[in-house]
C-alpha positions as MATLAB code, in Angstrom:
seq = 'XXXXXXXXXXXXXXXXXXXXXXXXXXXXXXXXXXXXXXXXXXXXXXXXXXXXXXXXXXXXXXXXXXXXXXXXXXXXXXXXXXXXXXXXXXXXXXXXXXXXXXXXXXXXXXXXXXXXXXXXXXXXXXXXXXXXXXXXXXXXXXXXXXXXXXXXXXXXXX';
ca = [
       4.580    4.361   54.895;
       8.209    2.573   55.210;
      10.674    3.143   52.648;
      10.914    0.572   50.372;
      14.223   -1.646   49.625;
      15.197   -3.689   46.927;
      12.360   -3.610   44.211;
       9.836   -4.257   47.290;
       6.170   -3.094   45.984;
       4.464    0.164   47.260;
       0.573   -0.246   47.707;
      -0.764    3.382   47.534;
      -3.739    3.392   46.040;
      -6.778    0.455   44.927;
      -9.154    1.441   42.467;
     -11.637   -0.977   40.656;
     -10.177   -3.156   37.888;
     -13.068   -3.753   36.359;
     -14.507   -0.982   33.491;
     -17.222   -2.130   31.015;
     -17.716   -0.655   27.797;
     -20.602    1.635   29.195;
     -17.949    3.325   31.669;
     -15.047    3.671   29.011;
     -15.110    7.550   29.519;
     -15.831    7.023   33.004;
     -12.712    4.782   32.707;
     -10.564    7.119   31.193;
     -11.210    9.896   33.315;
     -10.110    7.782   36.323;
      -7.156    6.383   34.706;
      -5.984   10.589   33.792;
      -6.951   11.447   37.152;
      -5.079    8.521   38.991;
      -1.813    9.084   36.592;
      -1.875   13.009   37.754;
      -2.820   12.576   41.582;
       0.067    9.713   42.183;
       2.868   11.639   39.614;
       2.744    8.191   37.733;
       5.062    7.882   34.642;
       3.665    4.105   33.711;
      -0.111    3.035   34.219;
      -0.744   -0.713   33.090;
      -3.622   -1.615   31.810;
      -4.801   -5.236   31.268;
      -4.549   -5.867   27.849;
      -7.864   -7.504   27.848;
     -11.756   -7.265   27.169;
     -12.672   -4.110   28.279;
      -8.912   -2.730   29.203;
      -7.927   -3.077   25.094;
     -10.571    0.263   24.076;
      -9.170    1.893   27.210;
      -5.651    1.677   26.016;
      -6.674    2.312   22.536;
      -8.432    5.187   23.486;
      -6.185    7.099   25.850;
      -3.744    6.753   22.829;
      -5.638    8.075   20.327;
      -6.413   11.192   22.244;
      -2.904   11.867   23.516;
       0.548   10.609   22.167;
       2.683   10.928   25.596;
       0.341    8.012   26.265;
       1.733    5.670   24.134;
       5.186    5.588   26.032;
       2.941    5.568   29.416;
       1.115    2.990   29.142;
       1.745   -1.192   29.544;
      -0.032   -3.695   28.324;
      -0.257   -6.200   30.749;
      -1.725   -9.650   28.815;
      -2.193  -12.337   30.883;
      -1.160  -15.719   29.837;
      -2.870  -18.056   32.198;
      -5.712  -17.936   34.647;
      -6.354  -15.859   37.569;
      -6.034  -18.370   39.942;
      -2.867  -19.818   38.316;
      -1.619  -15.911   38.381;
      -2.492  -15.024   41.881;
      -1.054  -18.705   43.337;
       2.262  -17.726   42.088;
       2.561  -14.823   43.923;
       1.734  -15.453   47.292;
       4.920  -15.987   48.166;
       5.766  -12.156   47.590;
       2.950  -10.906   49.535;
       3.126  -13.350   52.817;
       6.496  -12.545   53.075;
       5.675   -9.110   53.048;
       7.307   -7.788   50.328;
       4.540   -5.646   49.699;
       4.392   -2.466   51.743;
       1.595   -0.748   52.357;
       0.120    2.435   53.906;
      -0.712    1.565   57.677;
      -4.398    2.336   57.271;
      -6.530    3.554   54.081;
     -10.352    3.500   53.376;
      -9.710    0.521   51.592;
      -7.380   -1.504   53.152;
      -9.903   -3.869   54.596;
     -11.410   -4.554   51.957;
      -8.124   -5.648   49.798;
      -7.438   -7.864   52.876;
     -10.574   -9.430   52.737;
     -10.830  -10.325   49.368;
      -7.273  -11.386   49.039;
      -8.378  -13.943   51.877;
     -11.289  -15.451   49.991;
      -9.413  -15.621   47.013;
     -10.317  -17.328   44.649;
     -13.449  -18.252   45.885;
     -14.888  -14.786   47.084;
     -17.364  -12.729   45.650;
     -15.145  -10.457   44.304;
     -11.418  -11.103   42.467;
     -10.470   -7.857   40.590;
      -8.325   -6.647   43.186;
      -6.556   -9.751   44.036;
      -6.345  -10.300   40.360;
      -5.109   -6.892   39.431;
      -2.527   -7.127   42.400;
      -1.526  -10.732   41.148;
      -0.838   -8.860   37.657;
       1.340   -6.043   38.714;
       3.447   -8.522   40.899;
       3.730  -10.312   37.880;
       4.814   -7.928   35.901;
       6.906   -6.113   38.769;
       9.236   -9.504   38.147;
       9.768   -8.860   34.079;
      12.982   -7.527   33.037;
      11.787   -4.698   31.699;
       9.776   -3.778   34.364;
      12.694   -3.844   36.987;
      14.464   -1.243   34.925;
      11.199    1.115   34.636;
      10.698    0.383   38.543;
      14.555    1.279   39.026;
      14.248    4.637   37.022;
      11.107    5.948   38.596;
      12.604    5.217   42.363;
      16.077    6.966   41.055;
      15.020   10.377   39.932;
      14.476    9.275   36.480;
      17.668    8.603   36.097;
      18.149    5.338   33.803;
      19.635    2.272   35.070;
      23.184    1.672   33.929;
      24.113   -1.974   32.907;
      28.239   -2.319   32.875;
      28.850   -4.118   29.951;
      32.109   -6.085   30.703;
      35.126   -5.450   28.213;
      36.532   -8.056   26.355;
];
């Protein structure tokens, strides 16, 4: 996979968005393996139906996942969400590995968005772009590409 430059987005990894109240332990298995297999120090989580228990849940039965986690809550529709980032991803701002299981797949259903038969990965992807462009997120983004180091704002002197 190409380095990345800039805040450019890494795809490594697509895993189904969508976890129902039946598969909540199902669910948080996943999420604890994902976190451990990629060395993640953030997941987000849509803060949403079925992604509020998660959250509440992996906090409950661990603390250090209180500072891991971000709530992601969407504030308009999917389609409104994934139009406003297509920008990012035809001009290819989003690097990805150059073949994966799943690859096709993602491609596909980003094509047929939003009228395909399935939208949780185009939505999810939609979400973290979203989110990729908050302030806060550039500085978590910044820290976890640098080490862990913090990013340093210069405050000017008066």
């Amino acid at each position: 996979m190409p380095a990345s430059t800039d805040l450019d987005t890494n795809v490594r990894h697509r895993h189904p968005s969508s976890f129902g109240p039946t598969l909540l332990r199902g669910s948080l298995e996943d999420v604890r393996a994902l976190q451990v297999r990629w060395r993640s120090e953030h997941v987000i989580i849509e803060y949403a139906n079925a992604g509020q228990p998660l959250a509440s849940e992996l906090r409950r039965e661990n603390a250090q996942w209180s500072s891991r986690l971000i709530p992601y809550r969407p504030r308009v529709e999917k389609a409104v969400r994934f139009a406003a980032q297509t920008a990012k991803i035809e001009e290819g701002k989003i690097l990805r590995p150059a073949e994966a299981p799943w690859l096709a797949a993602l491609r596909q259903e980003l094509q047929a968005f939003p009228r395909g038969r399935h939208d949780d990965q185009a939505d999810a992807l939609a979400q973290f772009l979203d989110w990729s462009a908050w302030p806060q997120a550039q500085s978590v983004i910044w820290t976890a590409r640098n080490g862990g180091r913090t990013m340093r704002r210069d405050i000017p002197r008066r």
